[in-house]
N, C-alpha and C positions, 0 to 999 in steps of 0.2 A: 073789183079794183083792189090792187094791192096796198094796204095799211103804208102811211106816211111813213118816215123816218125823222124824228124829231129829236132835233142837237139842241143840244146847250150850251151854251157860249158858258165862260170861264165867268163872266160874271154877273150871269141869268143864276147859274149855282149858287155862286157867293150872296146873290140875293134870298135866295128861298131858304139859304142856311142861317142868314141873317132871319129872316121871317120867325122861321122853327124854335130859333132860339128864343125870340121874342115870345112865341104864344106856350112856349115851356115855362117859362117865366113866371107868364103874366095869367097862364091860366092851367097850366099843367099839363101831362101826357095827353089827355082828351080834345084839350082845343085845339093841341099842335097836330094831332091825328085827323083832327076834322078839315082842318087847313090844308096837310096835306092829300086827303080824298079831295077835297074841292079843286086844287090846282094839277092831279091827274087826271079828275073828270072835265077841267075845261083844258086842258091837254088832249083829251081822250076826242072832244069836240073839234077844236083847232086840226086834229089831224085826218078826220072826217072830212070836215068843211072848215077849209081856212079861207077862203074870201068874203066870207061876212064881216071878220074884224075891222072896226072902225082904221081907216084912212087919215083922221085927221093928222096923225103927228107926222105921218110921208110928207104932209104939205109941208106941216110947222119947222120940221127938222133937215128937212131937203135930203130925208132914204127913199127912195125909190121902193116902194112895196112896204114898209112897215107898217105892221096892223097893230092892231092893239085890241086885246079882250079881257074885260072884267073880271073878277073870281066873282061866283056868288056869294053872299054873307061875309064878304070879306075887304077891307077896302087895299085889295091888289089889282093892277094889272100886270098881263102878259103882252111882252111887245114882240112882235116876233115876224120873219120875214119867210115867205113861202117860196124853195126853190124847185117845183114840177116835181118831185114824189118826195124832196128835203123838207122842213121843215126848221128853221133855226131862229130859237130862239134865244133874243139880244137879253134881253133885261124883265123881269119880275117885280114891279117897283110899288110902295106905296099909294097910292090914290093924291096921296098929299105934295109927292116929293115934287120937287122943279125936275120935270121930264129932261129941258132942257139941258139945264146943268147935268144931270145922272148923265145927259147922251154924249153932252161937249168933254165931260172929264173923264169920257171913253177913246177920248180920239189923242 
């Protein structure tokens, strides 16, 4: 089977750049490096096997197919929506943030 194609939405980006910036910061080149292995290796997964990711926020948000999957060691998720060999993903968000709001002040 041929390797997904996983997109990134404009502010799935703008999210991970915000991230990066953050763990430069607050913890230097190493933790933002560790950050970004963690969120290729659960990209590397998602494109694998994307119907494991939790369903809850498809219900909560009313998208049709949006998953959602943890980083490990990290409090991120990836939201992201599976099109048959696409993969695109919407947002990279906090663990803390109001999903909600982030989703509604996408529209």
């Amino acid at each position: 089977m041929a390797r997904r194609v996983v997109r990134l939405r404009a502010l799935a980006t703008a999210d991970i750049d915000d991230a990066i910036d953050h763990y430069l910061d607050e913890g230097g080149d190493q933790l933002a490096h560790r950050f970004v292995n963690v969120l290729e290796r659960t990209v590397g997964q998602v494109q694998r096997s994307p119907l494991p990711g939790s369903q809850q926020f498809s219900y909560e948000l009313g998208i049709p197919e949006l998953r959602a999957r943890k980083l490990a060691r990290f409090p991120y998720v990836a939201f992201y929506v599976p099109h048959g060999e696409t993969i695109d993903v919407w947002r990279v968000l906090h663990s803390r943030r109001d999903v909600s709001g982030a989703f509604n002040d996408d529209e």
